[in-house]
C-alpha positions as CSV (number, residue, x, y, z in Angstrom):
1,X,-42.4,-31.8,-2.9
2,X,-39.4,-29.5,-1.8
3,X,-37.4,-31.7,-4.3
4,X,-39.2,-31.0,-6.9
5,X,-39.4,-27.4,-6.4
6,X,-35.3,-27.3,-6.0
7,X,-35.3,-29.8,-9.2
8,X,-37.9,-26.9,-11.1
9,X,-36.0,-23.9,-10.1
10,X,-32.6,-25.6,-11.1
11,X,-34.4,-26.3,-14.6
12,X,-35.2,-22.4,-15.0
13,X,-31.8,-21.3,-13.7
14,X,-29.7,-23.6,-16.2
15,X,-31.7,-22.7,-18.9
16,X,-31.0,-19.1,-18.6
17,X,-27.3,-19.2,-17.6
18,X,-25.4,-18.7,-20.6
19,X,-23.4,-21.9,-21.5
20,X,-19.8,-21.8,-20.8
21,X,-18.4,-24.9,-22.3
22,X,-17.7,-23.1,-25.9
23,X,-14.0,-23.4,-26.8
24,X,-12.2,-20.6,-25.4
25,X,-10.6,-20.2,-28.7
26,X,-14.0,-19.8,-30.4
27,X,-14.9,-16.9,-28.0
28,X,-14.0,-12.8,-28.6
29,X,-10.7,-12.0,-26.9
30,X,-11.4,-9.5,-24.2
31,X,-10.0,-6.2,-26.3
32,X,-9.4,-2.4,-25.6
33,X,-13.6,-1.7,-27.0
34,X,-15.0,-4.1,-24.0
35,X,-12.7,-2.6,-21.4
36,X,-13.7,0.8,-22.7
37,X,-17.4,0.1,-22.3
38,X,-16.6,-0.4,-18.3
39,X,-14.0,2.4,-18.1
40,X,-14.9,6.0,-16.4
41,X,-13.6,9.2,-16.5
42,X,-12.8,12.1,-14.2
43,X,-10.6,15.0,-13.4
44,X,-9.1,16.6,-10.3
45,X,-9.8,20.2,-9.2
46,X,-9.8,22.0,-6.0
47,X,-13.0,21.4,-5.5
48,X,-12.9,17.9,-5.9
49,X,-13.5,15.1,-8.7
50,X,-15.5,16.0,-11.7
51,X,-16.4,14.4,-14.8
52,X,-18.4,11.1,-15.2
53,X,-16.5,9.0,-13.2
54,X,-16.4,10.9,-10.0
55,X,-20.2,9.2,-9.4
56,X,-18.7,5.7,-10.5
57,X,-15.9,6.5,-7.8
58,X,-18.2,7.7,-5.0
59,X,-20.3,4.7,-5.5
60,X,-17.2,2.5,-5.1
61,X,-16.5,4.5,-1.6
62,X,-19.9,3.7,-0.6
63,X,-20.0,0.5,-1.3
64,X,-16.7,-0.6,0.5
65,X,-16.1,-1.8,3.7
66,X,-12.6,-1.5,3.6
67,X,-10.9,0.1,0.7
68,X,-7.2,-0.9,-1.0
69,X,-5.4,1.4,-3.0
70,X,-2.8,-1.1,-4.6
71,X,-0.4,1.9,-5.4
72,X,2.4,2.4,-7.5
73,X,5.0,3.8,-4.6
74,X,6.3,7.1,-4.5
75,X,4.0,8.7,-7.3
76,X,2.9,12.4,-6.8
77,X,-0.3,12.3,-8.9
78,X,-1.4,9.7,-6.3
79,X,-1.1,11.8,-3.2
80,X,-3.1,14.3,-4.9
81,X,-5.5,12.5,-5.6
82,X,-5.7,11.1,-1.9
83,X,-5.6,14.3,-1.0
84,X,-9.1,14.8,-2.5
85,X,-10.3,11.8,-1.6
86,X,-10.5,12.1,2.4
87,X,-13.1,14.4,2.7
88,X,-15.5,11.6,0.3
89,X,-13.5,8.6,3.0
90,X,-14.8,10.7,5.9
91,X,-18.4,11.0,4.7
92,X,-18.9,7.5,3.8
93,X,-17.8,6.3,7.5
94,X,-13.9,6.0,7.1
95,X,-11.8,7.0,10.2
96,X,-8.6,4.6,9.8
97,X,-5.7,4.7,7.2
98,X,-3.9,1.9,7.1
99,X,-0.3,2.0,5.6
100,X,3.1,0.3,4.4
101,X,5.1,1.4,7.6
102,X,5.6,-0.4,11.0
103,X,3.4,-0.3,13.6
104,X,6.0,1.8,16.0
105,X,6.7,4.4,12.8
106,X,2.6,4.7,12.9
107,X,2.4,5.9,16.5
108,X,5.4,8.4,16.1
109,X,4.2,9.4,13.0
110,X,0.7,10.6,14.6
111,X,2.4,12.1,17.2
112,X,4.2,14.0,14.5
113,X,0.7,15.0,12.8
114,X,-1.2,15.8,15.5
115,X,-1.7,19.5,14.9
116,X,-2.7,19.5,10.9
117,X,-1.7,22.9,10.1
118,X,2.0,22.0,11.6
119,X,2.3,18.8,9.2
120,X,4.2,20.1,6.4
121,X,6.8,21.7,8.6
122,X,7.3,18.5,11.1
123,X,7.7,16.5,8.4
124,X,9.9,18.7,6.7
125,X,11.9,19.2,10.0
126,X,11.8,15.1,10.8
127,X,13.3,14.1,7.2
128,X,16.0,16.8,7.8
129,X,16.9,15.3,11.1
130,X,17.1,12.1,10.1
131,X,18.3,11.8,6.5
132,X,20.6,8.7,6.8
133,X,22.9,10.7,4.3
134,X,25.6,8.3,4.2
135,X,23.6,5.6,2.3
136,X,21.3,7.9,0.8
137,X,18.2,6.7,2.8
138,X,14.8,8.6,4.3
139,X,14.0,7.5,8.0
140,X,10.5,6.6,7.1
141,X,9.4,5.5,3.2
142,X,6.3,7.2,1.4
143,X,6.0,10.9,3.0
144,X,9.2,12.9,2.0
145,X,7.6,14.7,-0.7
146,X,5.6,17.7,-0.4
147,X,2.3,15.9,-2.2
148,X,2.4,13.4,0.7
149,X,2.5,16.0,3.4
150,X,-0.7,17.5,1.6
151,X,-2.4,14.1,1.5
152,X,-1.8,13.4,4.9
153,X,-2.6,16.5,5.9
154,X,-5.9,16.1,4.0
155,X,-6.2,12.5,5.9
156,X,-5.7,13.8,9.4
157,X,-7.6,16.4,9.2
158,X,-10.7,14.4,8.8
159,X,-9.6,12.8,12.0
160,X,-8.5,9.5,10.9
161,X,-6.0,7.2,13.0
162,X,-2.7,6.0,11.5
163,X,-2.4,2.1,11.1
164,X,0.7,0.7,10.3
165,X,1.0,-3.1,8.7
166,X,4.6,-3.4,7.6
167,X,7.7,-4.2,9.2
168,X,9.9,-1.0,10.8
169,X,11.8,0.2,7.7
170,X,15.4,-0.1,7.5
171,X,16.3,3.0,8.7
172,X,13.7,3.8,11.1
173,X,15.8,2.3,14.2
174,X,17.4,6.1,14.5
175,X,14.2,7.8,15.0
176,X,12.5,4.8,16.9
177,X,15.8,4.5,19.7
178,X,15.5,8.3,20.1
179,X,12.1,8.1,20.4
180,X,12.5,5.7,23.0
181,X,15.5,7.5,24.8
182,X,12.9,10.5,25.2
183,X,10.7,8.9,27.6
184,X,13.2,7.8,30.1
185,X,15.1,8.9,32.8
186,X,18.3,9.5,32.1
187,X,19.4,7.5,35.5
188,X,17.7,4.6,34.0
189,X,18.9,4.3,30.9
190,X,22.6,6.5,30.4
191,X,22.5,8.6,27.6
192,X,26.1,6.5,26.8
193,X,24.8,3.8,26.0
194,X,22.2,5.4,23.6
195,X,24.9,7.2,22.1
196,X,27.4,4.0,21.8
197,X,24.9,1.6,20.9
198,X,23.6,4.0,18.1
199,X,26.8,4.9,16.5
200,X,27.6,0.7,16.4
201,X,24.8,0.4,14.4
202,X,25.1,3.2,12.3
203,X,28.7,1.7,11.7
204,X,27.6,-1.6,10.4
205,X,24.7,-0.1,8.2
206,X,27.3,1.8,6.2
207,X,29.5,-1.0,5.6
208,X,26.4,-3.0,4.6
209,X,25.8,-0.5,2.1
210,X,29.5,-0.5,1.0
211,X,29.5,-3.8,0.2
212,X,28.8,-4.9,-3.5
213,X,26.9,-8.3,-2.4
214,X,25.3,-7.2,0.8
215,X,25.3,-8.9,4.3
216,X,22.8,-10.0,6.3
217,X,23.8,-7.2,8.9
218,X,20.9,-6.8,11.5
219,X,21.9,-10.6,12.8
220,X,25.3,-8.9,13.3
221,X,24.5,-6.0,14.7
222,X,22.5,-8.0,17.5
223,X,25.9,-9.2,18.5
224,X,27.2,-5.8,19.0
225,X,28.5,-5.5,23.0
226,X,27.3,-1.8,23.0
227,X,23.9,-2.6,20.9
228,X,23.3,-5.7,23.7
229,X,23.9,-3.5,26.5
230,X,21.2,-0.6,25.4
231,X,18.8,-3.0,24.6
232,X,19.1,-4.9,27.9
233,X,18.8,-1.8,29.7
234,X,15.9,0.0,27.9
235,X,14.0,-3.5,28.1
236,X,14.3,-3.4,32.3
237,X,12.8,0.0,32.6
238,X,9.8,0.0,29.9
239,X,7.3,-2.6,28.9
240,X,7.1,-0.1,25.9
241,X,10.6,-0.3,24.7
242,X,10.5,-3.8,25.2
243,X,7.6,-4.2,22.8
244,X,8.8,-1.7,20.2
245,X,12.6,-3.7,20.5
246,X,10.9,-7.0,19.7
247,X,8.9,-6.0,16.9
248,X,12.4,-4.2,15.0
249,X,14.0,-7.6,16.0
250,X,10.8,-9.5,13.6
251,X,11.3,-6.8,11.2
252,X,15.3,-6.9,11.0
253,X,15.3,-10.9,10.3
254,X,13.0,-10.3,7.6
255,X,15.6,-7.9,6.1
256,X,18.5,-10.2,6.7
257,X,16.5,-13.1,5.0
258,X,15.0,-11.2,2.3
259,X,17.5,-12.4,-0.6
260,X,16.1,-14.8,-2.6
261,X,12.5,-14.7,-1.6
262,X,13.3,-16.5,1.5
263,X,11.2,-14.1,4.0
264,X,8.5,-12.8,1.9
265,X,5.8,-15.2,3.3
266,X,6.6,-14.1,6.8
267,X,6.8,-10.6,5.7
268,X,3.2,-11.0,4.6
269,X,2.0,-12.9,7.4
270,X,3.2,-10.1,9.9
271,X,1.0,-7.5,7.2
272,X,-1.7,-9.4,7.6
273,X,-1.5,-10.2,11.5
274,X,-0.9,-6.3,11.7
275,X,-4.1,-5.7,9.8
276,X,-5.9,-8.2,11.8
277,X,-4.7,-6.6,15.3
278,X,-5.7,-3.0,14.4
279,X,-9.2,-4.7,12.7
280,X,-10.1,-6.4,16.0
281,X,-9.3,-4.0,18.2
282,X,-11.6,-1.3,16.4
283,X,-14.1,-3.4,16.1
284,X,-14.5,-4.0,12.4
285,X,-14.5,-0.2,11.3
286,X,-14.0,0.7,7.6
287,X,-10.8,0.9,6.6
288,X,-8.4,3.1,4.0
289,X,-5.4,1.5,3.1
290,X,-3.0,2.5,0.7
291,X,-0.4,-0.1,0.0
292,X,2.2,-1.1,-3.0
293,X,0.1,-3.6,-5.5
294,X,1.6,-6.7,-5.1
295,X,0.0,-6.5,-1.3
296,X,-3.6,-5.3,-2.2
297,X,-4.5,-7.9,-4.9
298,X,-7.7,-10.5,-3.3
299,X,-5.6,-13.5,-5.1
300,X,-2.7,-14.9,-4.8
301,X,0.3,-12.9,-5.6
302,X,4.1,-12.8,-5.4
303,X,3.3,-16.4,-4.5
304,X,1.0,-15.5,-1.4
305,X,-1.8,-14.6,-0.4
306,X,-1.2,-11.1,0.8
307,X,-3.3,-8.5,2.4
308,X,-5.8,-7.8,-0.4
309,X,-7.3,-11.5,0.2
310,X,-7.2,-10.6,3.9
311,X,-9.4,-7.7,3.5
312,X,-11.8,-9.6,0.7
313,X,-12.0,-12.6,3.4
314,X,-12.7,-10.3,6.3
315,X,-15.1,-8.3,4.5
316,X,-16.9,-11.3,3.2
317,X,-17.2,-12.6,6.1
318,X,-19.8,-10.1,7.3
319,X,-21.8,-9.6,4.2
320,X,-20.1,-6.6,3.1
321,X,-17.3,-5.7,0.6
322,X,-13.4,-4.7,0.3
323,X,-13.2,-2.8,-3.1
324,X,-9.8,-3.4,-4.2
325,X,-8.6,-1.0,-7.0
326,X,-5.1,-1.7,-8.5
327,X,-3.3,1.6,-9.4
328,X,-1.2,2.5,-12.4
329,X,0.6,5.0,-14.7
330,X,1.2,5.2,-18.7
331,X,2.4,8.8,-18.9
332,X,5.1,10.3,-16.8
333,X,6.5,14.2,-18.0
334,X,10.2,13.9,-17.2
335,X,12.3,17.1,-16.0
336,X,12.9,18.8,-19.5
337,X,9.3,18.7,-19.2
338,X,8.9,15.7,-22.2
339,X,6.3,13.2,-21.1
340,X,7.5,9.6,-21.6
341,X,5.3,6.9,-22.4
342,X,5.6,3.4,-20.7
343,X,4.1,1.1,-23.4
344,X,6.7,2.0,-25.5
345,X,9.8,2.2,-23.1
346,X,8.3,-0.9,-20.8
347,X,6.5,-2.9,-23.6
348,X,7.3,-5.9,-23.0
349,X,5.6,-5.3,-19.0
350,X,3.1,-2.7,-19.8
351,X,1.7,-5.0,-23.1
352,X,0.9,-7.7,-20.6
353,X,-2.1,-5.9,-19.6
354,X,-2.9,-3.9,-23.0
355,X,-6.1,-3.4,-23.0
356,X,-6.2,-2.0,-19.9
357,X,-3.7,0.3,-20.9
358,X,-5.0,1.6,-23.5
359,X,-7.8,3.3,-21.9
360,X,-4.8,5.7,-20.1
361,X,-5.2,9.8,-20.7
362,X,-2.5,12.6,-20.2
363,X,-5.1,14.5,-18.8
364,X,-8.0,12.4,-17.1
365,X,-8.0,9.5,-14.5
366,X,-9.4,6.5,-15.8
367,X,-10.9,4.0,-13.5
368,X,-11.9,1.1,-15.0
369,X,-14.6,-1.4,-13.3
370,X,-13.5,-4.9,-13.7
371,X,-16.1,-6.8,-12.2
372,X,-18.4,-6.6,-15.3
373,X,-15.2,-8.0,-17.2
374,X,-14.9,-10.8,-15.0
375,X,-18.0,-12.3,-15.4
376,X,-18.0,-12.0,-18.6
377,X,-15.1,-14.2,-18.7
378,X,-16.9,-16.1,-16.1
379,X,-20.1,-16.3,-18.1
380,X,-18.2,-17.6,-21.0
381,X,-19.1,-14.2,-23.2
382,X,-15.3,-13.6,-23.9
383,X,-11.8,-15.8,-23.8
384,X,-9.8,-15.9,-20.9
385,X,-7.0,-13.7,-21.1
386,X,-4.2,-15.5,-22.3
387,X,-1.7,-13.3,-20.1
388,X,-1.4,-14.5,-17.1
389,X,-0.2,-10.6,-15.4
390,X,-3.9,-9.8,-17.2
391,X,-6.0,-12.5,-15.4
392,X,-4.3,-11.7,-12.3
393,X,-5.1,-8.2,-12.5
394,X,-9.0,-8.8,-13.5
395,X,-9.7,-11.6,-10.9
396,X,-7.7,-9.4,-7.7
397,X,-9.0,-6.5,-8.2
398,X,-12.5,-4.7,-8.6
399,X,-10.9,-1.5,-10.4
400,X,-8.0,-0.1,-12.1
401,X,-7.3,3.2,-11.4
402,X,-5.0,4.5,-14.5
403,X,-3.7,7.9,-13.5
404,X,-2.9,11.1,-15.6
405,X,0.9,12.1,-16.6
406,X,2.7,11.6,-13.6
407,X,5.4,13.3,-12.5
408,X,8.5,13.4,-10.1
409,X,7.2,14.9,-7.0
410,X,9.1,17.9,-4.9
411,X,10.7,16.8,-1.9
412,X,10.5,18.2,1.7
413,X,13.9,18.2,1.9
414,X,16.4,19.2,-1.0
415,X,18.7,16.8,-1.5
């Protein structure tokens, strides 16, 4: 009897499934008027989001488990809009912000943030100190402007903790070693040594930078008599250093391997264990991260399958969701105060994924759902996109989030 019923309710089911075996090429292309149907619209004020998409954003706050911001890096209009976000993060359960710095940089850096009101000067006051000036080079990527001191101002002062996923940056070892040198003795580990083994490395990481081709440098630098010593001797007195010197070792043999492509994969894998770490050791809390796109999408990407499929699996796991939204800019006012557009200047990149595009405003954030547009290429409603930057984009993430005329953002630090 049970065979029947399954055989009955299959019967219903297919009959009112739409079919899906019509030639793609007999099907509407998927065009700026569909994507506009599922596209929302808000603004930013002091006060917060308004406009008709501010309740299609909420709702994708409140739906998530753990949220990815698949960003374009280093954009102003971004932070802002971060900045406005926390207070919605904190109400809907968020207390974690997960970012594209190591793990080490993450506990310094809330160390650094502890006091909120005192963030825009310690960060102003930690860039000065350690500008690597002689290669042009921040100590820590994505803060140095004064939007991202307001965002994460915004971020800590709703209490969240600082994650960080990513390898140490290049030129975080200054800061780090310092760091380290701070909480010894200086009978157990000689300032000398700090001092010798700091200026080695500085030495080689200039003539890296000097080089036209490039060398792998941090396998060189590990060579280094005075860099040996200091490392020796910091890893006898403190489990601590010992940890943080191993993890910079991981993260400088993915720099010295990264030409070519050749240590991308483990580069991911060490995002994703990261994530995993901090994920268990919370006990499945919801999560903000904000990381570059190419990490955030739920398929594969760049060859891999990064963080975004991470969070999607983890999510899924449990019944719940990771709302992925994929970030992006058309318009971008340059310093003579002309606003550029980057469909014509980048068409052949930006044209890949037109239809989306199009739905850009100078003066709005558009967020676009693109679930409904998935399964209506799923359903067989519309053609498949034939670009294959398009299809990415609709099947790894759940929205695009197409920001307002961007602009270049005012540093902490004058240059």
């Amino acid at each position: 009897m049970k065979y029947l019923l399954y055989f009955s309710l299959f019967v219903v089911w297919a009959c009112q499934t739409p079919k899906t075996n019509i030639p793609s090429s007999a099907l509407p292309a998927l065009d700026s008027a569909f994507v506009a149907s599922h596209t929302h619209y808000f603004q930013l004020t002091p006060e917060g989001f308004t406009g008709e998409g501010a309740q299609t954003l909420e709702q994708a706050v409140q739906t998530a488990q753990i949220l990815v911001l698949g960003e374009t890096h280093g954009s102003p209009t971004l932070s802002r809009f971060v900045e406005q976000l926390a207070p919605l993060l904190r109400a809907n359960g968020f207390r974690h912000f997960a970012c594209e710095i190591g793990p080490h940089s993450a506990q310094y850096l809330e160390q650094l943030t502890t006091v909120p009101e005192n963030i825009p000067v310690n960060l102003a006051a930690f860039y000065e100190q350690y500008q690597f000036e002689a290669i042009a080079d921040v100590p820590m990527p994505f803060f140095e402007l004064q939007e991202d001191a307001a965002f994460l101002q915004a971020i800590r002062r709703e209490g969240f903790s600082i994650w960080g996923l990513d390898q140490e940056y290049f030129s975080s070892v200054f800061f780090l070693l310092d760091w380290l040198q701070s909480q010894l003795e200086p009978e157990d580990v000689p300032t000398v040594l700090h001092q010798a083994a700091v200026a080695t490395i500085r030495k080689w990481m200039i003539q890296e930078n000097q080089d036209d081709k490039g060398f792998p440098v941090f396998g060189r630098i590990l060579k280094e008599p005075a860099v040996k010593a200091y490392f020796s001797a910091l890893e006898a007195h403190s489990p601590e250093a010992k940890a943080l010197l191993n993890d910079l070792k991981i993260s400088w043999d993915i720099y010295d391997r990264y030409r070519g492509g050749a240590s991308h994969g483990d580069r991911v894998q060490y995002i994703r264990n990261n994530f995993q770490k901090q994920y268990d050791r919370h006990g499945a809390p919801k999560v903000f991260v904000k990381i570059g796109r190419l990490h955030a999408s739920k398929v594969e990407s760049g060859g891999e399958l990064d963080l975004g499929e991470l969070t999607h699996t983890l999510a899924s796991e449990a019944g719940l969701e990771s709302i992925n939204i994929a970030v992006w800019n058309r318009y971008y006012r340059v310093e003579d105060g002309a606003v550029t557009d980057w469909l014509e200047e980048r068409n052949r990149y930006y044209c890949q994924n037109l239809p989306l595009i199009l739905q850009a405003r100078k003066d709005a954030f558009a967020l676009i759902d693109l679930r409904p547009i998935r399964e209506a290429v799923a359903q067989g409603q519309i053609a498949p996109p034939e670009s294959e930057s398009l299809q990415s984009l609709i099947n790894g993430f759940d929205y695009e989030l197409i920001l307002p005329t961007d602009y270049t953002g005012t540093p902490l630090v004058k240059p």
